[in-house]
ZAMARGU-4260 file (C-alpha; in steps of 0.2 Angstrom, whole numbers, plus 5000, padded with zeros to 4 digits):
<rodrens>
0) 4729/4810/4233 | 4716/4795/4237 | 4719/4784/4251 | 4709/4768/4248 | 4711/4760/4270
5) 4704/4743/4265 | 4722/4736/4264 | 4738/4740/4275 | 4741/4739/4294 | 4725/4750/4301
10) 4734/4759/4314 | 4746/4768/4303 | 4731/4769/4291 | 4721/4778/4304 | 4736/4788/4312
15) 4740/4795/4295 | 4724/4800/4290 | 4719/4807/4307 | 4736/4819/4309 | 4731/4832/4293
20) 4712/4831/4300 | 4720/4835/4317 | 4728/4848/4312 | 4714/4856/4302 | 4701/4855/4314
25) 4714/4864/4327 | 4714/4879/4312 | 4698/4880/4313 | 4697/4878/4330 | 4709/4892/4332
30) 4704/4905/4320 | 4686/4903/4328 | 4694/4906/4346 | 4703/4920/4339 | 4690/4929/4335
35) 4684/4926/4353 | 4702/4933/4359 | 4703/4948/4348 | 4685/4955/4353 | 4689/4954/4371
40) 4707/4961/4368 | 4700/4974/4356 | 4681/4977/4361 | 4680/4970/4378 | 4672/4958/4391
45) 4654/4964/4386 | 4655/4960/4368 | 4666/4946/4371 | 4651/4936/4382 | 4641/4942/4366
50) 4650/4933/4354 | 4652/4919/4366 | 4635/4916/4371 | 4629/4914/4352 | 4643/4899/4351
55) 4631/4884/4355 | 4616/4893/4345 | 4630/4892/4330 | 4634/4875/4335 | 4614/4869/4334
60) 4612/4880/4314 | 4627/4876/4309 | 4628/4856/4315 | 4611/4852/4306 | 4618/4858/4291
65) 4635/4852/4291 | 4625/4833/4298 | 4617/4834/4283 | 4630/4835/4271 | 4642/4823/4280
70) 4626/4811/4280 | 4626/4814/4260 | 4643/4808/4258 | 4645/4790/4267 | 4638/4785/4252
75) 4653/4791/4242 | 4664/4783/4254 | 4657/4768/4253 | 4655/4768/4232 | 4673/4772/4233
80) 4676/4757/4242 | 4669/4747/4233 | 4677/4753/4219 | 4661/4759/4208 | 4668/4775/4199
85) 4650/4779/4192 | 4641/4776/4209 | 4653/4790/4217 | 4653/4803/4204 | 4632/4801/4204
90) 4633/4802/4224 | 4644/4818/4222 | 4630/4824/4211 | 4616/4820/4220 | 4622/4825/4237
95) 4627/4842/4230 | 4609/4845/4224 | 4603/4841/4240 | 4617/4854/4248 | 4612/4869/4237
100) 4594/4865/4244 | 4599/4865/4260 | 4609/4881/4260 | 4593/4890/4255 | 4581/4881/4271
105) 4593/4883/4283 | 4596/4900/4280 | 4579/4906/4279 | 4573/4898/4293 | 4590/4901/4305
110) 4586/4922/4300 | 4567/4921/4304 | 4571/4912/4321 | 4586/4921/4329 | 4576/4934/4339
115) 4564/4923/4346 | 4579/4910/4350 | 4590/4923/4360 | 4575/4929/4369 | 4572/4911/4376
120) 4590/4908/4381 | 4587/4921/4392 | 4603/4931/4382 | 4607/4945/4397 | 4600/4962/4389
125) 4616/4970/4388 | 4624/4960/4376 | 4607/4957/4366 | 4612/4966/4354 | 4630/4962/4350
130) 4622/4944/4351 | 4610/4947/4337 | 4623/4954/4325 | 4635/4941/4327 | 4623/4925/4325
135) 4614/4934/4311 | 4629/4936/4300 | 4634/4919/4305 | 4618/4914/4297 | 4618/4924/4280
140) 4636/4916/4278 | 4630/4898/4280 | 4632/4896/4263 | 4650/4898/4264 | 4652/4884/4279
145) 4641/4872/4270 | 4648/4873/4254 | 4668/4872/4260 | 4659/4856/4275 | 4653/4846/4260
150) 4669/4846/4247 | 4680/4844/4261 | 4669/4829/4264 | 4669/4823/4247 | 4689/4822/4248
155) 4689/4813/4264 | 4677/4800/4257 | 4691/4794/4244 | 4705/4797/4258 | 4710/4814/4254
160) 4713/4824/4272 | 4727/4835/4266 | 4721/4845/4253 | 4708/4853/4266 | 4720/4854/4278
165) 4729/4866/4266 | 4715/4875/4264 | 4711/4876/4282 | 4728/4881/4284 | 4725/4895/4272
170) 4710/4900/4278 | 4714/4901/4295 | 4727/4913/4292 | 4714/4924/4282 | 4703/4924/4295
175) 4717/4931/4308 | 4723/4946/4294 | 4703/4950/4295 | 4701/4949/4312 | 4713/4961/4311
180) 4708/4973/4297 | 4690/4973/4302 | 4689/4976/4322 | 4706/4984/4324 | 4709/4992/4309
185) 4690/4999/4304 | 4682/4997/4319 | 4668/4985/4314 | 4665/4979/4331 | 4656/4961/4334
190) 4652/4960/4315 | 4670/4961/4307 | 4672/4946/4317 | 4659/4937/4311 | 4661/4943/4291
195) 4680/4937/4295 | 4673/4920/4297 | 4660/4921/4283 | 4674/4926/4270 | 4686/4914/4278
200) 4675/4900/4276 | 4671/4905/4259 | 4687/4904/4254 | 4692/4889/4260 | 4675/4881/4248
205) 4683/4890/4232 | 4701/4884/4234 | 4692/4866/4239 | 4682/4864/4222 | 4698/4873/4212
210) 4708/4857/4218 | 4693/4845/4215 | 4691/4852/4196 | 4709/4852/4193 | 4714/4835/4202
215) 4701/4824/4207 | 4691/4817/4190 | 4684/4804/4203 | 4671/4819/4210 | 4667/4825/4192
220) 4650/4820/4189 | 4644/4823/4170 | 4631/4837/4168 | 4619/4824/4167 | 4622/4817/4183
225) 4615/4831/4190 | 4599/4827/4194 | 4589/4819/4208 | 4590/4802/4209 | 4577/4794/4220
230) 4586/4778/4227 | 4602/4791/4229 | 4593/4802/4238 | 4584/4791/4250 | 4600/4780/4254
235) 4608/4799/4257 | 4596/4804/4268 | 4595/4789/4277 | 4610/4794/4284 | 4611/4811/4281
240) 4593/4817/4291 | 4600/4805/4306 | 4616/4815/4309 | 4608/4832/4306 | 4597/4828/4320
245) 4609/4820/4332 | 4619/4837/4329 | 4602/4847/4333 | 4599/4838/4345 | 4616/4838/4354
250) 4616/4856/4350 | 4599/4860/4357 | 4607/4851/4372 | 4620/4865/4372 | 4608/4880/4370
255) 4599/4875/4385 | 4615/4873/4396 | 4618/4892/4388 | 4604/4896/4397 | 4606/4892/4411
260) 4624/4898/4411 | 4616/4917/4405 | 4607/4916/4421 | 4624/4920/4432 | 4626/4937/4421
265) 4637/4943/4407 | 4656/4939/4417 | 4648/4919/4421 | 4646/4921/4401 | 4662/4928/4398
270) 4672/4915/4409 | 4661/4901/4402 | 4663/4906/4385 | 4683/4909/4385 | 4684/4890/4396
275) 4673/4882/4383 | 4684/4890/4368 | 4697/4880/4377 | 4688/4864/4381 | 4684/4863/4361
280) 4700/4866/4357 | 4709/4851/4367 | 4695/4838/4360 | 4700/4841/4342 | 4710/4826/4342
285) 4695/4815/4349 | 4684/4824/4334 | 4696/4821/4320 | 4700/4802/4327 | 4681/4800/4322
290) 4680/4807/4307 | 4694/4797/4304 | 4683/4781/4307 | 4667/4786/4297 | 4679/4787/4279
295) 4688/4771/4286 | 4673/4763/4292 | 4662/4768/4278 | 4676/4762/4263 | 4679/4745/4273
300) 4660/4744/4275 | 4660/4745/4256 | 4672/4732/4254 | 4664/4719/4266 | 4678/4720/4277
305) 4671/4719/4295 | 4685/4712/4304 | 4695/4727/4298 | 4682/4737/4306 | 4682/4728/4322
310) 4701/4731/4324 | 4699/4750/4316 | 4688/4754/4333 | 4700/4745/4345 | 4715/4755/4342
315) 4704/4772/4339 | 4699/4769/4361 | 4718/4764/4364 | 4721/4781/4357 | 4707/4791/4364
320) 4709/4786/4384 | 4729/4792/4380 | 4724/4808/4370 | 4711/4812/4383 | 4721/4812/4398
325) 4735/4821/4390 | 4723/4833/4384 | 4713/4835/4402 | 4731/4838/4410 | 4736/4851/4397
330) 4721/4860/4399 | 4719/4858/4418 | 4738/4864/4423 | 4734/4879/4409 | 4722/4886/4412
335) 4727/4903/4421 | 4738/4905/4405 | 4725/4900/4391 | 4714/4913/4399 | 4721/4930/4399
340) 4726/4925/4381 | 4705/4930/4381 | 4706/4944/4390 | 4714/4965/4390 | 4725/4970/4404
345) 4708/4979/4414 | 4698/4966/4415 | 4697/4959/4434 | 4702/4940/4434 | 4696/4938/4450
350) 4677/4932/4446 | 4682/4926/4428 | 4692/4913/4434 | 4682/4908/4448 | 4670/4902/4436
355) 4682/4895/4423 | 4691/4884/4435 | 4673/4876/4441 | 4670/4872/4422 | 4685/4866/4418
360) 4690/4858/4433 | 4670/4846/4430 | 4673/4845/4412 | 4692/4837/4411 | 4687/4822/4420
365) 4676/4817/4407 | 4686/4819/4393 | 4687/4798/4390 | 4667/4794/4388 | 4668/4813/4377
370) 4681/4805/4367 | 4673/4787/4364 | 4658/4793/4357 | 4666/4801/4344 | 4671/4784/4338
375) 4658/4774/4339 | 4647/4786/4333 | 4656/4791/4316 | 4659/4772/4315 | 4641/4767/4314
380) 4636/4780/4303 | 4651/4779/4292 | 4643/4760/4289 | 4629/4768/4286 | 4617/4765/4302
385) 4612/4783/4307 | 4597/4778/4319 | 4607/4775/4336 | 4620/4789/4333 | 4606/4799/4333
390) 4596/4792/4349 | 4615/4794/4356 | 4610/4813/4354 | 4593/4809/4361 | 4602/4805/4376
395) 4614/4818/4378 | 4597/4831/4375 | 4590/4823/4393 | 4604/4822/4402 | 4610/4840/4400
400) 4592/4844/4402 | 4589/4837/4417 | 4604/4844/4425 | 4601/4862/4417 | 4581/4863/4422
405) 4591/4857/4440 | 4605/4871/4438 | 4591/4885/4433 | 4580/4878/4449 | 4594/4878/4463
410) 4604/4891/4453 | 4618/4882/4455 | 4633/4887/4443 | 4643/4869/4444 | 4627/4863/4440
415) 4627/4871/4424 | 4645/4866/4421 | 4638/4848/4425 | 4629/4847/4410 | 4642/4842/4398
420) 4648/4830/4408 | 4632/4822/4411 | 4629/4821/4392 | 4645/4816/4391 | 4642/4801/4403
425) 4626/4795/4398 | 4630/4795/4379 | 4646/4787/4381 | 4639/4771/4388 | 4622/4771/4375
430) 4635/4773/4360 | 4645/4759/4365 | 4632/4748/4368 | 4624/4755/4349 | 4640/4749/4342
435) 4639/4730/4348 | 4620/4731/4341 | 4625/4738/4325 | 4643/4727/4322 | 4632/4713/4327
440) 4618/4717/4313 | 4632/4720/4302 | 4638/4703/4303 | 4622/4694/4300 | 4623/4704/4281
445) 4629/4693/4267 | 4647/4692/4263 | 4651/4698/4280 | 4653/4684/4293 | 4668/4679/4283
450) 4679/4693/4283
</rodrens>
């Protein structure tokens, strides 16, 4: 089921590949908010700000490692595209040695570091500790997320986005029948949740490297192609150390918002948490649209193909400003709806939605510049350019400081809600500007002028 997108109309190309990741992403999406939904039905508004508040602390662990891995395979897409069989079974090989190594870094250093981290985002004392167990078995199972991240991006470098749709599809519905089984059935509280995800995820690796060993001979490395090649490495952590630090960087962005969102108290969390569930859901289609151009990017970077590239990213922002105001109006005009899904019949509204419709409200009319960095940012480091993506993140890091250190100084709650939109703003306008640096560099390399 490869996809070579150097030939062919590239809207349909891009439609077609985009629509399975679409729909995969919004699985995982869901399952994650389901775990959100079932801990307030189930446990309540306390352990549901819990879970909630350790969402951009997962987005920080868990987006260095999965940068990282993504990073590692641009070089498969773009040995694919050139059509050099040997160079992408070694990059498979290289990058899954630099995976396993990962796994073991990340997880060690995420379990040393948790206390200290929820202490300094000021994690309201009486969720502390529901906090602590949810993240920390988050971070035992990284292994799981890392591993399912990595072959899923392997087969979308070649042009395979079905197959881990199918087991995100799976998967998703695993998580749900655990969800289930763990907190309602045997009472687990915050931790069944997060073991639902772990096992989930795990799953979703195993059925992903079945398929791979089965069907896919293309990301077979030899035995002896496992070992570290030096110019493999360096050319996948070119790329791969950028993106990781663009994830932690846009991530530590988010923790600090959280912490200046903690400050209003555990319902402020709970409304934030619930509205942001929401928020990440409605953008998927944004986030898939760019992963959609790294592969396509990165195979018609590979096949000197520039001009295709150019008119790749023009259709992706056609689709992104209609998707985002579609999206903005769903979410807007739903919003009383989407949140009682989050919460049990005795929980008081009142002051939950107070603060949900102040976030939302800020947040939806930024969706466009949200939705154009996706694109230009997984273009530029699907060719392979990994530096401005990553000041892109730089920028995001400043703006939402700034307006947090702001929020935490006036407390001001709609301050705290403007820090994604500032982020938003300000990395929306240094990414498009990155691109036309980058596309022009591009075109000065040789071979590339002409197509």
């Amino acid at each position: 089921m490869q996809k070579n997108m150097t030939t062919g109309n590239p809207l349909s190309i891009i439609l077609a590949f985009t629509v399975p990741l679409f729909i995969g992403n919004l699985c995982q999406q869901i399952y994650n908010t389901v775990d959100t939904m079932i801990v307030g039905q189930y446990l309540g508004e306390r352990p549901l700000a819990a879970v909630g508040s350790t969402g951009t602390l997962m987005f920080m662990i868990i987006g260095l490692a999965n940068g990282l891995c993504t990073g590692f395979t641009v070089l498969v897409s773009q040995k694919f595209g050139e059509g050099n069989e040997d160079g992408t079974r070694r990059s498979v090989a290289n990058g899954t040695i630099l995976s396993a190594i990962l796994i073991v870094v990340m997880t060690v250093l995420s379990l040393v570091l948790l206390p200290f981290i929820l202490t300094w985002m000021h994690t309201p004392k009486e969720i502390y500790q529901d906090a602590y167990i949810y993240i920390q078995v988050i971070c035992i199972g990284i292994f799981a997320n890392v591993a399912y991240n990595y072959l899923a991006s392997c087969l979308r470098a070649i042009g395979n986005s079905r197959i881990p749709l199918y087991m995100l599809i799976f998967s998703s519905v695993l998580n749900i029948i655990l969800d289930f089984a763990f907190i309602g059935g045997l009472g687990t509280g915050v931790a069944g949740a997060a073991w639902a995800t772990v096992i989930s995820q795990g799953a979703s690796a195993v059925l992903c490297l079945l398929y791979i060993v089965k069907r896919e001979p293309l990301l077979q490395p030899s035995a002896s192609m496992f070992r570290l090649n030096r110019s493999i490495t360096r050319n996948q952590l070119t790329v791969g150390v950028p993106m990781a630090l663009q994830f932690g960087i846009t991530g530590s962005g988010t923790v600090i918002m959280q912490s200046a969102v903690n400050l209003f108290g555990a319902t402020a969390v709970a409304a934030y948490s619930a509205a942001g569930k929401i928020t990440s859901l409605s953008m998927q289609g944004a986030i898939s649209l760019g992963q959609t151009m790294a592969t396509y990017a990165g195979q018609n970077f590979g096949a000197r193909k520039v001009s295709r590239i150019r008119q790749g990213v023009r259709y992706a922002l056609v689709i992104n400003v209609i998707y985002s105001i579609a999206a903005g109006l769903l979410v807007y005009l739903g919003l009383p709806f989407f949140m009682k899904l989050f919460f049990n019949e005795q929980t008081d509204m009142t002051e939950i939605m107070k603060y949900a419709r102040q976030y939302i409200a800020v947040c939806v009319s930024f969706y466009i510049p949200l939705s154009v960095i996706f694109t230009f940012r997984n273009t530029m480091q699907g060719c392979g350019y990994g530096f401005l993506p990553m000041m892109g993140g730089v920028v995001e890091l400043f703006a939402r400081l700034a307006c947090a250190m702001l929020a935490m100084r006036t407390f001001s709650y709609i301050l705290a809600c403007f820090c994604d939109p500032a982020a938003w703003l300000a990395a929306g306008i240094f990414t498009m500007v990155s691109y036309l640096i980058v596309i022009r560099k591009i075109l000065r390399l040789p071979g590339m002028a002409e197509t």
